[in-house]
C-alpha positions as CSV (number, residue, x, y, z in Angstrom):
1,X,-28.6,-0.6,-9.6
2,X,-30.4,2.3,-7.5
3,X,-29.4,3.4,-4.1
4,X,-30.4,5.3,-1.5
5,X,-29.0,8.6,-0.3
6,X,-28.2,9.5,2.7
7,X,-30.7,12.6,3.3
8,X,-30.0,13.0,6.7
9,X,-26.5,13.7,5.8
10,X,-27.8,16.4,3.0
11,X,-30.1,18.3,5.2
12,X,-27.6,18.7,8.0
13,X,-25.3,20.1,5.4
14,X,-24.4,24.0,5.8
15,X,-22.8,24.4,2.9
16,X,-22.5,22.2,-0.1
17,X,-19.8,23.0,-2.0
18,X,-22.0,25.1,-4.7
19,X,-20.2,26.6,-7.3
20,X,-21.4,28.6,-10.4
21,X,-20.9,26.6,-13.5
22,X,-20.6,27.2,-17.4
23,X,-23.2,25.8,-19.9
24,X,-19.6,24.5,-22.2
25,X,-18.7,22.0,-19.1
26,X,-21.4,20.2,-19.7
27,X,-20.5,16.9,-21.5
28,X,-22.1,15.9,-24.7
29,X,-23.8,18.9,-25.7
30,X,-24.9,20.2,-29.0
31,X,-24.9,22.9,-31.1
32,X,-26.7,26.1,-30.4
33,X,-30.5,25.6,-29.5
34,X,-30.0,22.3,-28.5
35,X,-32.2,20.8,-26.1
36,X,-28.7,20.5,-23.9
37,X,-28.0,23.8,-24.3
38,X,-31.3,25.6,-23.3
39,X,-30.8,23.0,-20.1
40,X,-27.6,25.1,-19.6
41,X,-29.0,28.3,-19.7
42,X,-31.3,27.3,-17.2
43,X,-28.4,25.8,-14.0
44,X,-27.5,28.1,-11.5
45,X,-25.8,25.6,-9.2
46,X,-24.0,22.6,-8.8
47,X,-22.8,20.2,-5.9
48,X,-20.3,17.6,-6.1
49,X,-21.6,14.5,-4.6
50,X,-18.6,12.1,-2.4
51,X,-18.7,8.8,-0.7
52,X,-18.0,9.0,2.9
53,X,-14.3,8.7,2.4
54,X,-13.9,11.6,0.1
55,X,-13.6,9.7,-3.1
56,X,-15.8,11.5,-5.6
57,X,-18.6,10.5,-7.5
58,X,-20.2,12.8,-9.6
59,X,-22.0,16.4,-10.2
60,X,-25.5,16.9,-9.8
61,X,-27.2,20.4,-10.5
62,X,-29.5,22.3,-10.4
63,X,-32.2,24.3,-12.4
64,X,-32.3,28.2,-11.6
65,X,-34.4,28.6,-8.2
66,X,-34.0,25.4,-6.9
67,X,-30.1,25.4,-4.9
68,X,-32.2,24.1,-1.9
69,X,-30.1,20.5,-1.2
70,X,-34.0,19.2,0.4
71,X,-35.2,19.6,-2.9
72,X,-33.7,16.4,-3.9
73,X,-36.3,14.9,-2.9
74,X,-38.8,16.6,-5.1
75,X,-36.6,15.7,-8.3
76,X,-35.2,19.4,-8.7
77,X,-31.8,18.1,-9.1
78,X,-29.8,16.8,-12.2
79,X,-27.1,14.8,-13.6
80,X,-24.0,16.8,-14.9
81,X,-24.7,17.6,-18.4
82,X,-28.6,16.0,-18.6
83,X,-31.9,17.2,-18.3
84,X,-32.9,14.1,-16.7
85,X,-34.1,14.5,-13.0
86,X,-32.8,13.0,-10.2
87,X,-36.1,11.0,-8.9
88,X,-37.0,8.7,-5.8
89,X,-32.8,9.4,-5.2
90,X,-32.0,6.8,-7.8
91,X,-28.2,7.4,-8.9
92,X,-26.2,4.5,-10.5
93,X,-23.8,2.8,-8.0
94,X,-24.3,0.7,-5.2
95,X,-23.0,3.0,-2.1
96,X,-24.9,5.9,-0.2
97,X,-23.4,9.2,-1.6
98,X,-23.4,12.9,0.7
99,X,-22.8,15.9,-0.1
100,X,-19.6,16.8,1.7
101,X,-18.8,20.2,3.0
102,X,-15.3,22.0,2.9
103,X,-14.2,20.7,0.1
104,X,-10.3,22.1,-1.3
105,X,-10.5,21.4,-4.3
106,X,-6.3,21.8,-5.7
107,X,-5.6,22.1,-8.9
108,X,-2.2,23.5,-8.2
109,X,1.5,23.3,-6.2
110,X,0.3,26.5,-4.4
111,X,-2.7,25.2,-2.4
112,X,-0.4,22.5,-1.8
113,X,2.1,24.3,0.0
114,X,-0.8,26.0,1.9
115,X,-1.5,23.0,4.0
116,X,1.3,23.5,6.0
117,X,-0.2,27.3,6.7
118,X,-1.8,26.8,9.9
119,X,-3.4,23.8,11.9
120,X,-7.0,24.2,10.4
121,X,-5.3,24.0,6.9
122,X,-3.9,20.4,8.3
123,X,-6.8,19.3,9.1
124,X,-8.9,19.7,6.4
125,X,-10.5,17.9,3.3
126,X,-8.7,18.2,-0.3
127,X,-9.3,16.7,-3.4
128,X,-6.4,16.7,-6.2
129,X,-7.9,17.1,-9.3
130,X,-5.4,16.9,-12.1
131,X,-1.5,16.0,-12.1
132,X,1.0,18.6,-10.5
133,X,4.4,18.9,-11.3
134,X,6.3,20.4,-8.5
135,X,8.4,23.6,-9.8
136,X,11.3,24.0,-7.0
137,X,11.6,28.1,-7.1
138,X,7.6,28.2,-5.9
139,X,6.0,27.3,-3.3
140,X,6.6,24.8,-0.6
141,X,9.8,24.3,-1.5
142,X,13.4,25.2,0.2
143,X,16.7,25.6,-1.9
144,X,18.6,23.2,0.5
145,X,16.4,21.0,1.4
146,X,14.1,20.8,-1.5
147,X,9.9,19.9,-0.5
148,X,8.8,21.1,3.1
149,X,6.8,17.9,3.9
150,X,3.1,18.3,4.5
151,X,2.3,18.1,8.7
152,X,4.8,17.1,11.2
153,X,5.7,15.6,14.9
154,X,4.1,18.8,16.6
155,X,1.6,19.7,14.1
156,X,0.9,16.8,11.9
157,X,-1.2,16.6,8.9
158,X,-4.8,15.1,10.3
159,X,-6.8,15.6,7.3
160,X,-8.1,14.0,4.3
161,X,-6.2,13.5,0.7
162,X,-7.9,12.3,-2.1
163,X,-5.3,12.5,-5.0
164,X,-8.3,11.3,-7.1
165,X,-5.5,8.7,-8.6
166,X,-3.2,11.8,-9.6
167,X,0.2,12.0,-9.1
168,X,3.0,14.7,-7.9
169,X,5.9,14.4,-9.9
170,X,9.6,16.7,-9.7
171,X,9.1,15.8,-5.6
172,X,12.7,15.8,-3.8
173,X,13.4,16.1,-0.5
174,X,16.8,16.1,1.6
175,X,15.2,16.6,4.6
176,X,16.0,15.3,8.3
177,X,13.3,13.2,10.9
178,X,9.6,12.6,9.0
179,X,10.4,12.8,5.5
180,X,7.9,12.3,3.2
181,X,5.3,13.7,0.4
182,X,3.5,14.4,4.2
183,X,6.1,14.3,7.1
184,X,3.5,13.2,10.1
185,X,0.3,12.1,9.8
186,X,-2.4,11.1,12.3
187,X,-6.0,10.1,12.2
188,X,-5.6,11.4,8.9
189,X,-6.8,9.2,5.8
190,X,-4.8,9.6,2.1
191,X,-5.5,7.4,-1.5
192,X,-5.3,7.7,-4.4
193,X,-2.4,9.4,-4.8
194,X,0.7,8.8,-6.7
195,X,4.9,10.1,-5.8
196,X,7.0,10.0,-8.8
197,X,11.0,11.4,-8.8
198,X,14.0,11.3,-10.5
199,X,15.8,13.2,-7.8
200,X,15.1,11.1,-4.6
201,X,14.1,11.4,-1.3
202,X,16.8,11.5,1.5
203,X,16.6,12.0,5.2
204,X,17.4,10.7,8.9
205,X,15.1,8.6,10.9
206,X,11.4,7.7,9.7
207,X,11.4,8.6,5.6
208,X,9.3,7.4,3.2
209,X,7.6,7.9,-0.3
210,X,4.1,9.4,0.7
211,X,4.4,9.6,4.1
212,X,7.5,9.9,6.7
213,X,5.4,7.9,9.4
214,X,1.8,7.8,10.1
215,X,-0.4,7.2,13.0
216,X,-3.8,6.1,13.8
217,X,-3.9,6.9,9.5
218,X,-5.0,4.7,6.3
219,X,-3.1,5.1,3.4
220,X,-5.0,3.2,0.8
221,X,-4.4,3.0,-3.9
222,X,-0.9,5.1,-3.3
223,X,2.4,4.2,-5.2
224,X,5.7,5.8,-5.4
225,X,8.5,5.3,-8.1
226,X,10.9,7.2,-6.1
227,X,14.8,6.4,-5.2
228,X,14.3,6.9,-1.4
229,X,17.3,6.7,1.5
230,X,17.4,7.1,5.3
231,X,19.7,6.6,7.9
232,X,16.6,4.3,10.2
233,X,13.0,3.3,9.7
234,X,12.2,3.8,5.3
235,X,10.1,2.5,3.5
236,X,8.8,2.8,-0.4
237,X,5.5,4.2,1.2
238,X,5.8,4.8,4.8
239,X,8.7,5.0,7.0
240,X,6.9,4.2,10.0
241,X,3.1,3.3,10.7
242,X,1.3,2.7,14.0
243,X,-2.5,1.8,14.3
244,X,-2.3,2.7,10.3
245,X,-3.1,0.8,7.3
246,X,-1.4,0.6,4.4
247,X,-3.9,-1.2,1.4
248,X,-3.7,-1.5,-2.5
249,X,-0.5,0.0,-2.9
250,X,3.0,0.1,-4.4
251,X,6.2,0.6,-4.7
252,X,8.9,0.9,-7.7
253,X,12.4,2.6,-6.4
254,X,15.1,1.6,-4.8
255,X,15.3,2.2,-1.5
256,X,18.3,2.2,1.4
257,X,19.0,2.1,4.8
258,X,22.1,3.3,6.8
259,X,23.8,2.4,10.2
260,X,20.2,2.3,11.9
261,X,18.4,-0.2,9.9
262,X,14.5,-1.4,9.4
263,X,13.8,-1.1,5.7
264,X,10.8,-2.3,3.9
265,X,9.4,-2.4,0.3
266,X,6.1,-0.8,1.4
267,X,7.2,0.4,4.9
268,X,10.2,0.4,7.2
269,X,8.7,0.4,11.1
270,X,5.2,-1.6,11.5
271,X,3.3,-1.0,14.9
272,X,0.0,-3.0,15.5
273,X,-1.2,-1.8,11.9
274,X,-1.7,-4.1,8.5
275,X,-0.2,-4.1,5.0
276,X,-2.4,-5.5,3.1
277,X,-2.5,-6.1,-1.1
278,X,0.1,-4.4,-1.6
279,X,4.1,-4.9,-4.2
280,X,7.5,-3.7,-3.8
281,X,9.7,-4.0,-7.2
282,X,12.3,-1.9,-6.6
283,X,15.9,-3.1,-5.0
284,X,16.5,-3.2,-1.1
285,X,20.2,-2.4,0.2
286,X,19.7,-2.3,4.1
287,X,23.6,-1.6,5.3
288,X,22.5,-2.4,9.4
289,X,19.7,-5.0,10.3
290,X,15.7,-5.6,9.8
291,X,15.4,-5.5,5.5
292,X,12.4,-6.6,4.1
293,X,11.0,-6.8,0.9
294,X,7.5,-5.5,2.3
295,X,8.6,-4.5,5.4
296,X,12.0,-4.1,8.2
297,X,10.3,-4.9,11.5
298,X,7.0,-6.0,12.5
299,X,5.4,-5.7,15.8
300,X,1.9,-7.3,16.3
301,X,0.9,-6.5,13.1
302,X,-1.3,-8.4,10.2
303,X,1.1,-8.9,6.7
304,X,-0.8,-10.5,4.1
305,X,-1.4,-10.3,0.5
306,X,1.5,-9.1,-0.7
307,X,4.9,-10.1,-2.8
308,X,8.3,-8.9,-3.6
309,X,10.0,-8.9,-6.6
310,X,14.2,-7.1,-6.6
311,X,16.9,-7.5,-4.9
312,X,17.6,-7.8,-1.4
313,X,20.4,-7.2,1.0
314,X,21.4,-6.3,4.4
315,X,23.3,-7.1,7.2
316,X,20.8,-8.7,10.0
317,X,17.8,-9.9,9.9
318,X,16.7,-10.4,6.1
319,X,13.9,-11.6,4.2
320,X,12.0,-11.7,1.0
321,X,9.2,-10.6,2.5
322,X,9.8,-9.4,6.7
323,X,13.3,-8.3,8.1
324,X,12.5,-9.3,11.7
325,X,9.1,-10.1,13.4
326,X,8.4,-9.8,17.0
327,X,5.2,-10.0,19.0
328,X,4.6,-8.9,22.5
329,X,0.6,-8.6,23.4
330,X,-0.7,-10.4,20.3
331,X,0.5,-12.6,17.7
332,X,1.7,-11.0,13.9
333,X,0.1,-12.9,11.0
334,X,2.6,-13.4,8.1
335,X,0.5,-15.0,5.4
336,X,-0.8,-15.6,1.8
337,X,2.4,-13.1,0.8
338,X,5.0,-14.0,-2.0
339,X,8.8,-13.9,-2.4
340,X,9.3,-13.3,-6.0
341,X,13.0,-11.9,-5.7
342,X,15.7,-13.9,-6.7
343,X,17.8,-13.8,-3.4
344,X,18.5,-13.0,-0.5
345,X,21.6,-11.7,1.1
346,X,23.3,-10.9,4.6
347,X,25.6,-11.7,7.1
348,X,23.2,-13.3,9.8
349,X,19.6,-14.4,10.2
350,X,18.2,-14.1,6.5
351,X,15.6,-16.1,4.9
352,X,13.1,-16.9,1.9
353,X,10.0,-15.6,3.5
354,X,11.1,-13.7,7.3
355,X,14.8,-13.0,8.9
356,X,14.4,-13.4,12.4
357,X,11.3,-14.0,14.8
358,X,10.7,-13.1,18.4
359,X,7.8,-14.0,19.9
360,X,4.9,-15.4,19.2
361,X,3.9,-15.4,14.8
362,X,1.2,-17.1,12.6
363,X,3.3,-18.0,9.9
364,X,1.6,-19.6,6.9
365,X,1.1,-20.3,2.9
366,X,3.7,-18.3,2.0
367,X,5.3,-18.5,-1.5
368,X,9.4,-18.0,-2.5
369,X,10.9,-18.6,-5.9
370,X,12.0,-22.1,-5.9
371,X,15.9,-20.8,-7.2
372,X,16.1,-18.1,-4.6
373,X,20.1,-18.3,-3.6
374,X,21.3,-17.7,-0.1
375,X,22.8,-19.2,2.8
376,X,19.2,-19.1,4.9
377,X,19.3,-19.8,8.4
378,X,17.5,-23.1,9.2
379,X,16.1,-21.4,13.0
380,X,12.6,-21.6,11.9
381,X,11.6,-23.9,9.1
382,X,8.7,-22.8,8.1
383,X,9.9,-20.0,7.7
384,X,11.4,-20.7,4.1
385,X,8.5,-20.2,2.5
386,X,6.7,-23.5,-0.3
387,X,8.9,-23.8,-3.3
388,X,7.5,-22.5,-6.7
389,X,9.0,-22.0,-10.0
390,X,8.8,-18.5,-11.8
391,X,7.0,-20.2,-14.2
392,X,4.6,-20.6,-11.6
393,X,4.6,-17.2,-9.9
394,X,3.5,-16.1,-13.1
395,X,0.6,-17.4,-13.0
396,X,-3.0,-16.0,-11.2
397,X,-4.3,-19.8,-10.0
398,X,-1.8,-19.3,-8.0
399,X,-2.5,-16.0,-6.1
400,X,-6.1,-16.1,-6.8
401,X,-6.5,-20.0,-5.5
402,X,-3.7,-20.6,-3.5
403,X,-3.2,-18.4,-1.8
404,X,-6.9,-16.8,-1.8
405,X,-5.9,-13.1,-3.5
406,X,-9.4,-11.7,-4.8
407,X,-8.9,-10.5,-8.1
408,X,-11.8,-8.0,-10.0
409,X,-12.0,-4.2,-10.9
410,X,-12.6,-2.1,-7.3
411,X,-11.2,-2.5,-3.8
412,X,-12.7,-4.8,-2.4
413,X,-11.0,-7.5,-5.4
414,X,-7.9,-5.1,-6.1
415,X,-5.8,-8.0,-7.9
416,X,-5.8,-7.7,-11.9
417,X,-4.2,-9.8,-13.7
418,X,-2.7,-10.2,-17.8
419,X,-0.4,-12.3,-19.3
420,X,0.9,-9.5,-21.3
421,X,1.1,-6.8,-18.3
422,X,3.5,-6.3,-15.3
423,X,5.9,-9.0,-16.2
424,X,2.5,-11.4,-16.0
425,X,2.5,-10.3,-12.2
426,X,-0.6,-9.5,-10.4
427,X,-0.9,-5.8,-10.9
428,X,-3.2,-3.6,-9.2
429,X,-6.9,-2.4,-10.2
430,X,-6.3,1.1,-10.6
431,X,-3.2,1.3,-12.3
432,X,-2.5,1.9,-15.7
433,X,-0.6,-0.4,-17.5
């Protein structure tokens, strides 16, 4: 399928991320005089080509005398590794692609530590381009405290993070208010990244896996297999959002709250924002009130698209999917989600599906494990969730028919699903399993 580029976006362009390349990059050549390699005697150039949120698509190059980005349109540019021009702007795909300028490309734990440098540095445009494992006697990191999280309350991270579906690993924090991979973020968008730890992340108010809390922010194909512990307002992937969204994502650790409360799977805190297509299967211990197994406490927010599958406990306000839900301008939607955990316990207010509800709340087509123990409160019935057996929950008619999950290869159907992978639990399109 052809598309059309966005050429207004190309000659507005000052700089294009041009780089001098190598004739060995190039994929699929031969031996000497090869018809590949005389083309790679003759590139000068090269410019990486990104949708308009960052995600990268491919290189296209030029020949020697042509780094003139309006020559596109005369078919002096090529595919990475071809001598085949690039005519009438035909690529393969089926978005608009522009050349993005001011790029960071980081390959290493030492331009990550350099976002924190200075405000311009937070606000700029990175792309991760292979797996870094965090060495804690370099940079970015403190011998107390362990990782200085990227962007907080007075200078937060505003940016955009493309982890290119790479992951940081050897991460640990014991930090204090905004703990996360990236403390604070705001109007900032990060995906496609991954947090893996063995050591944990501890801190005091607003801590979670990728981000400590966010604002006005998307954070879209992240996951975290962290152990993660705050004293109020954690979650697997976000601590806290407002006016954020959380999409395609997931969480694996285990993950506690102190004295303060509001724990979630995904996020703790949830201020008019969505969380959308997204698993926790790591076990919830919330010692105070509002402990979910996607998220603590919801305000006017949109929860859909999502399940729970671990162990769940708190004091107040517990359930399989929402702690507590309140609504004071609009109504929060709690639908098409699934309980999968096997109970649910606490000392007051705990359900299948939500703990508590204040306000105004579209509840509906929820799913809970038909043997889910617990004393549940009967305040809202509804609220329990239909009954299904695990037999059931394992299988994709369910998600994909009843309760309307889109299942396919990209993100706009992010459910996959295989008998033989992720416990036969619908499992994200861009992991690998």
């Amino acid at each position: 399928m052809s598309v059309k580029i966005n050429i207004s976006s190309f000659l507005n362009v000052r700089m294009l991320c041009f780089s001098f390349i190598l004739g060995f990059i190039l994929a699929g050549c031969g031996g000497e005089g090869s018809l590949c390699n005389s083309f790679a005697a003759l590139i000068t150039h090269s410019v990486n080509f990104y949708d308009e949120n960052l995600d990268f698509i491919e290189i296209v190059q030029t020949k020697a005398g042509s780094i003139n980005p309006s020559d596109i349109r005369n078919g002096s540019w090529y595919r990475a590794g071809e001598n085949l021009p690039v005519i009438n702007h035909n690529l393969n795909g089926d978005i608009s692609f522009y050349a993005v300028p001011n790029v960071t490309v980081v390959t290493a734990q030492k331009q990550l530590a350099a976002i924190n440098m200075d405000n311009a540095a937070l606000s700029g445009k990175y792309i991760l381009m292979n797996d870094v494992e965090l060495d804690e006697n370099e940079d970015g990191f403190d011998a107390n405290n362990g990782w200085k999280p990227i962007g907080n309350l007075s200078a937060p991270f505003s940016g955009v993070f493309n982890g290119n579906f790479h992951k940081i690993t050897n991460l640990w924090i014991n930090g204090h208010n905004h703990t996360g991979f990236f403390g604070f973020a705001k109007n900032a968008q990060i995906r496609n990244i991954g947090i893996e730890t063995a050591k944990g992340i501890k801190g005091n108010f607003f801590v979670g896996g990728i981000v400590g809390a966010a604002a006005n922010s998307t954070v879209i194909n992240g996951h975290v297999m962290a152990n993660i512990s705050a004293n109020m307002a954690v979650g697997g992937i976000a601590g806290s959002i407002k006016d954020s969204v959380i999409a395609n994502s997931y969480s694996a650790g285990n993950i506690k709250s102190g004295s303060n409360g509001v724990v979630g799977g995904i996020a703790g805190l949830v201020n008019d924002s969505s969380v959308t297509n997204s698993y926790s299967a790591g076990n919830i211990n919330g010692s105070s009130t509002n402990s979910g197994g996607i998220v603590g406490s919801v305000y006017d927010a949109f929860i859909t698209e999502n399940y729970f599958v671990g162990n769940i406990r708190g004091s107040d306000n517990v359930g399989g999917i929402a702690g507590c839900v309140e609504s004071y301008f609009i109504s929060s939607t709690i639908q098409n989600n699934a309980a999968v955990n096997p109970s649910v316990e606490g000392a007051y207010g705990k359900n299948r599906i939500i703990g508590n509800i204040s306000g105004g709340a579209a509840i509906s087509n929820n799913f809970a494990l038909e043997s889910m123990a617990g004393n549940f409160s009967s305040q809202i019935p509804e609220n329990y969730g239909e009954n299904k057996t695990m037999n059931e929950l394992k299988m994709k008619a369910v998600y994909e028919t009843d309760l309307g999950w889109k299942f396919g290869g990209d993100k706009d159907n992010p459910w996959k699903w295989d008998a033989n992978k992720n416990n036969a639990l619908p499992y994200l399109y861009w992991q690998k399993l």
